[in-house]
C-alpha positions as CSV (number, residue, x, y, z in Angstrom):
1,X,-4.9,58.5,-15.4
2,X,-4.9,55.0,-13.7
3,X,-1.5,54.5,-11.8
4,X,0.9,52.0,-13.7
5,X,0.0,48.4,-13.2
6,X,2.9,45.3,-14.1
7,X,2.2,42.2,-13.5
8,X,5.1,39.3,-13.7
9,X,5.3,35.4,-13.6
10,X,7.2,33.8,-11.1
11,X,10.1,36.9,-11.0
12,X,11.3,37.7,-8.1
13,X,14.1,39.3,-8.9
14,X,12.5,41.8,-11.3
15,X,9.8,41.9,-7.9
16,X,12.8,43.5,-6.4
17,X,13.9,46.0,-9.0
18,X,10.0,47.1,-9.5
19,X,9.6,47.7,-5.8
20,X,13.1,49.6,-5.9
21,X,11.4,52.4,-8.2
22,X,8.1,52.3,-6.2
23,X,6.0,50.6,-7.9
24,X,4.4,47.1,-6.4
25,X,3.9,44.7,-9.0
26,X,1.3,42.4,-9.5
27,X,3.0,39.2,-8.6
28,X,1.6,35.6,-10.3
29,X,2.7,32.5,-8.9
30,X,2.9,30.1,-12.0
31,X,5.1,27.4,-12.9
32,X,5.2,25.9,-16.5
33,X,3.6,22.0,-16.7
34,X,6.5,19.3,-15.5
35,X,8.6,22.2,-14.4
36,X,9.1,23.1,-17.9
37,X,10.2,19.5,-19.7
38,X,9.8,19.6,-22.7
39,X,9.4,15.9,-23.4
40,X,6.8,15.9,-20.2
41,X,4.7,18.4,-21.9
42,X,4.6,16.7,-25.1
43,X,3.4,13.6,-22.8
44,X,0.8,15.8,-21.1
45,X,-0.4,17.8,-24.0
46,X,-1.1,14.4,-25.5
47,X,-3.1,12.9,-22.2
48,X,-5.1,16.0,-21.7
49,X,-5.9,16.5,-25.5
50,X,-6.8,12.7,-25.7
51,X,-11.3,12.5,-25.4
52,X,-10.5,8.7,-24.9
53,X,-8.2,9.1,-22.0
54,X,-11.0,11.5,-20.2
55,X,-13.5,8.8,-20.7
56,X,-11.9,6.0,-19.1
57,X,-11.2,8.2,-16.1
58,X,-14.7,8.8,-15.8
59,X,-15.6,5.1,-16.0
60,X,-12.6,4.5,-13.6
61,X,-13.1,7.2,-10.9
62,X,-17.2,6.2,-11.3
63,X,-15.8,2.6,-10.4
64,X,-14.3,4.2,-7.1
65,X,-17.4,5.9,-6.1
66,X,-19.6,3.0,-6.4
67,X,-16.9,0.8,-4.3
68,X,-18.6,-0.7,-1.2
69,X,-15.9,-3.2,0.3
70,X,-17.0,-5.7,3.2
71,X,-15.1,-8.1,5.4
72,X,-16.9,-11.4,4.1
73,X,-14.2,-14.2,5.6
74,X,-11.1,-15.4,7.7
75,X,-9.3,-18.1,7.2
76,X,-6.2,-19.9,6.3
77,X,-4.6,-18.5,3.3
78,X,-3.7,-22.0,1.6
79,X,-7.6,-22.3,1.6
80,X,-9.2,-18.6,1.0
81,X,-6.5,-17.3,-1.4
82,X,-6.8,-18.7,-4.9
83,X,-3.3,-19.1,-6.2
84,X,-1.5,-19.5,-3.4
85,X,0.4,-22.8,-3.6
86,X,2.2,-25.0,-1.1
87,X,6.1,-23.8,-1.2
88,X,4.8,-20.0,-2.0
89,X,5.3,-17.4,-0.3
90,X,3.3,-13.7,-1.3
91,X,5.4,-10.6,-0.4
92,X,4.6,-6.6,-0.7
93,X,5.4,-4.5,-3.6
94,X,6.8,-5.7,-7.2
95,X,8.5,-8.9,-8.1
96,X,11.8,-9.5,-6.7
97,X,14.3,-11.8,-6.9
98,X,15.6,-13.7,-3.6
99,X,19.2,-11.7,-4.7
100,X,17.7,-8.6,-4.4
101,X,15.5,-8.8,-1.5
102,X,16.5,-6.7,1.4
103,X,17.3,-7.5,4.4
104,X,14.0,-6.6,6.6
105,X,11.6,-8.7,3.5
106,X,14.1,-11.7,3.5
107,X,14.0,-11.9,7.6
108,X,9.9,-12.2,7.0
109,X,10.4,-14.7,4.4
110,X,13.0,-16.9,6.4
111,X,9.9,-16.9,9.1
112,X,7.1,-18.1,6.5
113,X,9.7,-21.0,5.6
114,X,9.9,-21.8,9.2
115,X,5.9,-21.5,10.1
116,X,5.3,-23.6,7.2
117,X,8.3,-26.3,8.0
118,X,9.6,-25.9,4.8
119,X,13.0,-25.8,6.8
120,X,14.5,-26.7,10.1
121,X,16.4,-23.4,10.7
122,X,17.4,-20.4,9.2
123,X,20.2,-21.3,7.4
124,X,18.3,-24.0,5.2
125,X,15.7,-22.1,4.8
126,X,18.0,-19.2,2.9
127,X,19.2,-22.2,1.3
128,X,16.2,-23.2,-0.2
129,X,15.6,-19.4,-0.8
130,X,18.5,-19.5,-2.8
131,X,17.7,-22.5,-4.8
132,X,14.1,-21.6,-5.9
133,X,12.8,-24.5,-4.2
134,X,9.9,-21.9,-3.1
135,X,8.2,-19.8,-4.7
136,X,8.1,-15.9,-4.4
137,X,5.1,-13.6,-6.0
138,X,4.0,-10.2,-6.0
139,X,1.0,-10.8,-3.4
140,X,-0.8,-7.7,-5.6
141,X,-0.9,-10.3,-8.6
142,X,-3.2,-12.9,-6.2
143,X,-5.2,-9.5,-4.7
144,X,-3.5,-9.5,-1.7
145,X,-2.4,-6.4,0.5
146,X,0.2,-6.5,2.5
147,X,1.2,-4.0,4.5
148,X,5.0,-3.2,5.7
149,X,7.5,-6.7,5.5
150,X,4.4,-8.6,5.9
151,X,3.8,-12.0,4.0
152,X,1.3,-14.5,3.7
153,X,2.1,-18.3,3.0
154,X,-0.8,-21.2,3.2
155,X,-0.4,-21.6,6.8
156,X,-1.1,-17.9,8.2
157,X,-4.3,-16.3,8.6
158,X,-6.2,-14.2,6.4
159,X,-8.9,-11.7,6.2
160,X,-11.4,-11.8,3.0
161,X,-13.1,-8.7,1.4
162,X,-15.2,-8.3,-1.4
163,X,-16.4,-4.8,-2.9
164,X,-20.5,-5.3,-2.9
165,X,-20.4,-3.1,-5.8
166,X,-17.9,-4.4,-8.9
167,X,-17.8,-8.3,-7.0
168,X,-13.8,-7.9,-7.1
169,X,-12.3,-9.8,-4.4
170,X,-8.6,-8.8,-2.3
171,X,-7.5,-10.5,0.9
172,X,-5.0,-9.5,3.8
173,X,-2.7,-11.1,6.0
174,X,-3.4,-10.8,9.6
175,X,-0.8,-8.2,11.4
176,X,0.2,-8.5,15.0
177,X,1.7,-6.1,17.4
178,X,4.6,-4.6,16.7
179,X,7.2,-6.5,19.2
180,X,8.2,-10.0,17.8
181,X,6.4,-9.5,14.8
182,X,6.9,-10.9,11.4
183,X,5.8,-8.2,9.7
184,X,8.7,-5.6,11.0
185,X,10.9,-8.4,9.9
186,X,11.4,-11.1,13.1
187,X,11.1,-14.7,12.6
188,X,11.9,-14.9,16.2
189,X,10.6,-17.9,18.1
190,X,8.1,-15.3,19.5
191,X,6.4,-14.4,16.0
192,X,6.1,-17.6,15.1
193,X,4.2,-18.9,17.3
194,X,2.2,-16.1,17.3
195,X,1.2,-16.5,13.6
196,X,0.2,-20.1,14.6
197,X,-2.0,-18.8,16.8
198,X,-3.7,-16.4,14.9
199,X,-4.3,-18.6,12.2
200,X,-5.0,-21.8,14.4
201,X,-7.6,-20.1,17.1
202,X,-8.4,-16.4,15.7
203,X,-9.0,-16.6,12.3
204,X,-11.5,-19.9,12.6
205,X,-13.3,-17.7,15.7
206,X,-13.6,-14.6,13.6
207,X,-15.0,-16.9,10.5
208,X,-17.7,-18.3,13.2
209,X,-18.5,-14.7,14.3
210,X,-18.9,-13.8,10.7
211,X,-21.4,-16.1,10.2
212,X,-23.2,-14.6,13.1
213,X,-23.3,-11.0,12.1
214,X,-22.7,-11.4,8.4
215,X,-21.0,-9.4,6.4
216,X,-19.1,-6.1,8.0
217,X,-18.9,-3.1,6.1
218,X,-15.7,-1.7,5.8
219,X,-16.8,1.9,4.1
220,X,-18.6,2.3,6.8
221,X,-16.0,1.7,9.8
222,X,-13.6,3.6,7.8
223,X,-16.1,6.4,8.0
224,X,-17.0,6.1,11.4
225,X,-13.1,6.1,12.3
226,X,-11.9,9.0,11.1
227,X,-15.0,10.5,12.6
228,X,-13.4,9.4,16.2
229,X,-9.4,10.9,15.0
230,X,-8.1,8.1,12.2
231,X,-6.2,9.3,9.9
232,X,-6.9,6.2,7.9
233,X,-3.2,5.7,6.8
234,X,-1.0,5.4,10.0
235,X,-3.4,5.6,12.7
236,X,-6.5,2.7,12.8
237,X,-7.3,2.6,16.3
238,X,-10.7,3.4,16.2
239,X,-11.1,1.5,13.1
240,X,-9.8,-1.4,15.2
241,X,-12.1,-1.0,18.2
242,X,-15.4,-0.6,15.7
243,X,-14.5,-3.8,14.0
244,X,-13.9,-5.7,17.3
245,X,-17.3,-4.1,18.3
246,X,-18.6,-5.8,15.0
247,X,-17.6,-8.9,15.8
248,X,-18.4,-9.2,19.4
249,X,-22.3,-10.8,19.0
250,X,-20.3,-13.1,16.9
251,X,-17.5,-13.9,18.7
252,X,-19.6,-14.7,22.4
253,X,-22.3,-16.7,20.5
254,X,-20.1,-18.9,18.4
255,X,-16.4,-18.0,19.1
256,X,-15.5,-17.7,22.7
257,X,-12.3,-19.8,22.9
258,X,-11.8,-17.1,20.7
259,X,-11.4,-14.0,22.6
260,X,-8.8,-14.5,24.9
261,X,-5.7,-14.8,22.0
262,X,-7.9,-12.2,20.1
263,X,-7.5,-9.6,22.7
264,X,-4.2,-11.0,23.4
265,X,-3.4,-9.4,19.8
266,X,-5.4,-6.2,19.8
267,X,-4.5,-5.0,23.1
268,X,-2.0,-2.3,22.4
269,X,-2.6,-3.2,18.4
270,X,-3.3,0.3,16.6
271,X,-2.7,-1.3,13.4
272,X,-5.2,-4.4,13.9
273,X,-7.5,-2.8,11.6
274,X,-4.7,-1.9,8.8
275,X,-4.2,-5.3,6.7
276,X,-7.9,-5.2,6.4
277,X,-8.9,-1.3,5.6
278,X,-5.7,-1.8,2.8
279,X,-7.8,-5.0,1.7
280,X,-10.6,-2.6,0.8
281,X,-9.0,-0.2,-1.0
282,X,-7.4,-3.1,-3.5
283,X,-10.4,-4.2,-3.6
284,X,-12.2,-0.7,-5.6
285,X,-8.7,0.0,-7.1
286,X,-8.4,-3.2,-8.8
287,X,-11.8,-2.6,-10.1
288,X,-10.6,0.3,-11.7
289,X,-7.6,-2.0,-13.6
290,X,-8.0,-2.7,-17.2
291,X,-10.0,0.6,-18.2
292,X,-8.2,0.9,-21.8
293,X,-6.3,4.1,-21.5
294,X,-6.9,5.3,-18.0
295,X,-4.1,7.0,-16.3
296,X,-5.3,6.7,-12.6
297,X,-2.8,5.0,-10.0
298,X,-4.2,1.5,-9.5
299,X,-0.4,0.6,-7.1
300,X,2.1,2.1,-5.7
301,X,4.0,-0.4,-3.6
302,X,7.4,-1.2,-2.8
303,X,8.8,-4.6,-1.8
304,X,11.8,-3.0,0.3
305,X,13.7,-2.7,-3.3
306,X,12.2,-1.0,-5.6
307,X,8.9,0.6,-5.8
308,X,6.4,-0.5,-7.9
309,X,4.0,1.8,-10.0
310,X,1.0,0.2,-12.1
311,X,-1.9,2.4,-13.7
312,X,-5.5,1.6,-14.2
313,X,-4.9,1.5,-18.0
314,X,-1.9,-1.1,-18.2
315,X,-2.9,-4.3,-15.6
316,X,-0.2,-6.2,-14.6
317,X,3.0,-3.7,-15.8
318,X,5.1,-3.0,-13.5
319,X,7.4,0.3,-13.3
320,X,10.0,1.0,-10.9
321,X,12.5,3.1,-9.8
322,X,14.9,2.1,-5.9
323,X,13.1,2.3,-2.8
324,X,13.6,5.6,-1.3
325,X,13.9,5.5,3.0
326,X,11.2,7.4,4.6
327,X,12.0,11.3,5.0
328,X,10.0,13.4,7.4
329,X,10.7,10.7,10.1
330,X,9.9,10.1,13.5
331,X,12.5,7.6,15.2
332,X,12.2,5.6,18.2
333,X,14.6,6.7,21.1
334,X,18.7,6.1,19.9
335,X,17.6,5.0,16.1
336,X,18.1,7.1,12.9
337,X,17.7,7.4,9.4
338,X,21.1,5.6,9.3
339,X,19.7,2.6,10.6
340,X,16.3,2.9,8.4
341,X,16.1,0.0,5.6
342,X,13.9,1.9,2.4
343,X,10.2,2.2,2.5
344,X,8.2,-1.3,2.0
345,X,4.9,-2.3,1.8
346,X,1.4,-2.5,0.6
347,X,0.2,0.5,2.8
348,X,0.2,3.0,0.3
349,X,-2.7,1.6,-1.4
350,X,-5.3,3.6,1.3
351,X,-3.7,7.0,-0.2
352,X,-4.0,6.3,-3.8
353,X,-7.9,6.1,-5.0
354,X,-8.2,8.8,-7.5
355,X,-4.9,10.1,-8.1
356,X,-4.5,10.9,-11.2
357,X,-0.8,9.8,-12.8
358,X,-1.7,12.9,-15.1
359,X,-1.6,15.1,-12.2
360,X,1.4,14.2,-11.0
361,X,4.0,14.9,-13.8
362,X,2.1,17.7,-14.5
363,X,2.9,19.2,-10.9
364,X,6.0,17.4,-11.0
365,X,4.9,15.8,-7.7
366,X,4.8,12.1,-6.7
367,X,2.7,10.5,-4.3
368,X,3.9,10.5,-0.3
369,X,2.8,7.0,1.4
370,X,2.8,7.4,5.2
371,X,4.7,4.3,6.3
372,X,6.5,2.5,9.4
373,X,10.1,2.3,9.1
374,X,11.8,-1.2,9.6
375,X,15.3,-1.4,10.7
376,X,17.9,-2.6,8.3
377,X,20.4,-4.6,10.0
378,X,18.3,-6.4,12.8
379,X,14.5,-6.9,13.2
380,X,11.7,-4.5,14.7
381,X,9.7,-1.0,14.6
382,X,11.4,1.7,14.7
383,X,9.8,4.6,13.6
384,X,7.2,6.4,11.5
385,X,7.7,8.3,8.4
386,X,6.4,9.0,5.0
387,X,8.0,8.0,1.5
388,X,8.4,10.1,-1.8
389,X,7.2,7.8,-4.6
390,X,9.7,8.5,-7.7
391,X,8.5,10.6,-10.5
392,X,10.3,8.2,-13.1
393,X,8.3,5.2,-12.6
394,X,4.9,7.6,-13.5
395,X,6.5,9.5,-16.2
396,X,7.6,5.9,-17.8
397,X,4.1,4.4,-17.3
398,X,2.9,7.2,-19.1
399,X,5.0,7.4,-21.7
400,X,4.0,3.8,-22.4
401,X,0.2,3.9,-21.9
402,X,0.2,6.9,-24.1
403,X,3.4,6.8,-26.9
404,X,4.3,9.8,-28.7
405,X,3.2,9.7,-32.7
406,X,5.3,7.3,-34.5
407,X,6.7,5.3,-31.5
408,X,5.2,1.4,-30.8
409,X,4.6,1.3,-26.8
């Protein structure tokens, strides 16, 4: 006779009894879809049971496989970004209101008022802030990236990339070193000056280099750098070195008043290469946007306030939930979560191609962005974490893209 065999579900305490009489169950680890939500496995009976919804994944996810984005240009923002007016300013994550801006986003916008002398100090330019007399946009809607508090206005520099494959087009504002930069929220003396220079003498060089080497493919850098130790989110040091390398024929044939500011800014720079590998991977997501009924992740963003969730399936909505603060931290020397303002940034976009929003409720289990962390009450870097995308903005995206019987999204 076989010895007696029980097997139980996710029961540990009837593990314990089973064991007590000597016999060793046979232990699955299952949990029920959404953790058991009833109104979540509704929604997810109704995704997976849906032929159309399976389709449009297909066409998306085919969409990302076929991406092939390439640095094509540099430039001034005012000229290379369509959209992007005099007295506007682009900023990470969802819209937002100058009210409701946090403190490390509104810094970085007080310094794009200032670059572009749109005020003579800071206090008029939060003034002007105030009034409305410039404009702020979600720099996703113009197919921008912008990684951490950074913001692009007509005056900065910008990077241009264009996936070979689908033709879609996303730019990037240049980033600079940590220390006195705009992008960890300083509109120090320091950083400004520093943006003029990178859009006065860097960008135009790289442009002229660019039209040496032609176009630089970005696939294959990203490739080649996590070959050397990238991890492709956080750390793009390689990434940085093998686009320099790119550029150097360039840069010494038509560019050499070039080079001195340019290595000025990457020495030390790890994240030279981010803006730019961020550009790319807009560049295939947004191809993926408008595929009726797809429930892939085309953004998850955050502008410092609330984070932003938009699928492939529903362009241009926007669901959000409060910035968390990054968990799983690492903090520069006598800083702490208590001085840590909540995640921000266009970063997250490099984690995102071919998450499924599906997936995610079903595992109950959001997205984590690896991120730097800002300080909230003055400017600067001060630390590295990661950031728990909330469940609620994915669940309500969901629910809209795909209503239960009876109910008008």
């Amino acid at each position: 006779m076989s010895p007696l065999a029980i097997a139980t579900v996710h029961a540990p305490r009837e593990d314990a009894t089973l064991r007590a009489q000597g016999i060793e169950p046979l232990t699955v680890e299952w949990e029920p879809p959404a953790r058991g939500d009833l109104t979540a496995v509704a929604l997810l009976t109704r995704a997976y049971a849906d032929g159309d919804v399976e389709q449009a994944n297909h066409e998306a996810m085919s969409r990302l496989d076929t991406a092939r984005p390439h640095l094509m240009s540099a430039g001034l923002a005012g000229d290379i970004v369509p959209g992007l007016e005099d007295r506007m300013i682009l900023h990470p994550g969802p819209p937002v209101e100058w009210e409701h801006v946090g403190p490390p986003l509104r810094r970085a916008l007080i310094g794009a008022v200032l670059l572009e002398g749109w005020a003579p100090d800071a206090d008029a330019a939060v003034a002007a802030l105030e009034q409305g007399a410039i404009a702020l946009q979600p720099a996703h809607a113009h197919g921008v990236a912008a990684p951490m508090c950074a913001v692009l206005s007509p005056s900065m520099a910008a990077w241009g990339v264009t996936d070979e494959s689908s033709g879609v087009e996303a730019w990037a504002p240049f980033l600079d070193p940590q220390v006195d930069a705009l992008w960890s929220g300083d509109h120090s003396v320091a950083a400004i000056r520093r943006q003029r220079v990178m859009a006065d003498r860097i960008a135009p060089g790289i442009a002229a280099a660019l039209a040496v080497t032609g176009p630089v493919d970005l696939a294959a850098i990203a490739a080649e750098a996590e070959a050397m130790g990238d991890d492709g989110v956080v750390e793009h040091r390689a990434a940085s070195m093998l686009l320099m390398r790119a550029l150097f024929e360039g840069l010494t044939t038509r560019a050499l008043d070039a080079l001195p500011p340019l290595a000025a800014l990457t020495s030390g720079n790890d994240r030279f290469a981010l803006p730019l590998m961020a550009a790319g991977a807009h560049t295939a997501l947004q191809a993926t946007l408008g595929v009726p009924r797809s429930t892939l992740i085309a953004a998850i963003t955050s502008n410092g306030t609330d984070v932003g969730v938009m699928l492939s399936g529903l362009p241009g909505a926007w669901f959000t939930a409060p910035a968390p603060i990054p968990d799983l931290a690492e903090y520069i020397e006598g800083r702490s979560a208590v001085d840590a303002a909540p995640w921000i940034g266009d970063q997250g976009l490099l984690e995102l191609v071919g998450i499924d929003a599906r997936l995610c409720l079903d595992h109950d289990e959001a997205p984590s962005v690896a991120t730097g962390i800002v300080a909230r009450g003055h400017a600067g870097w001060i630390g590295e974490g990661s950031a728990s995308t909330p469940m609620a903005p994915i669940r309500d995206a969901l629910m809209t893209l795909l209503p239960a019987p009876g109910i008008v999204a």
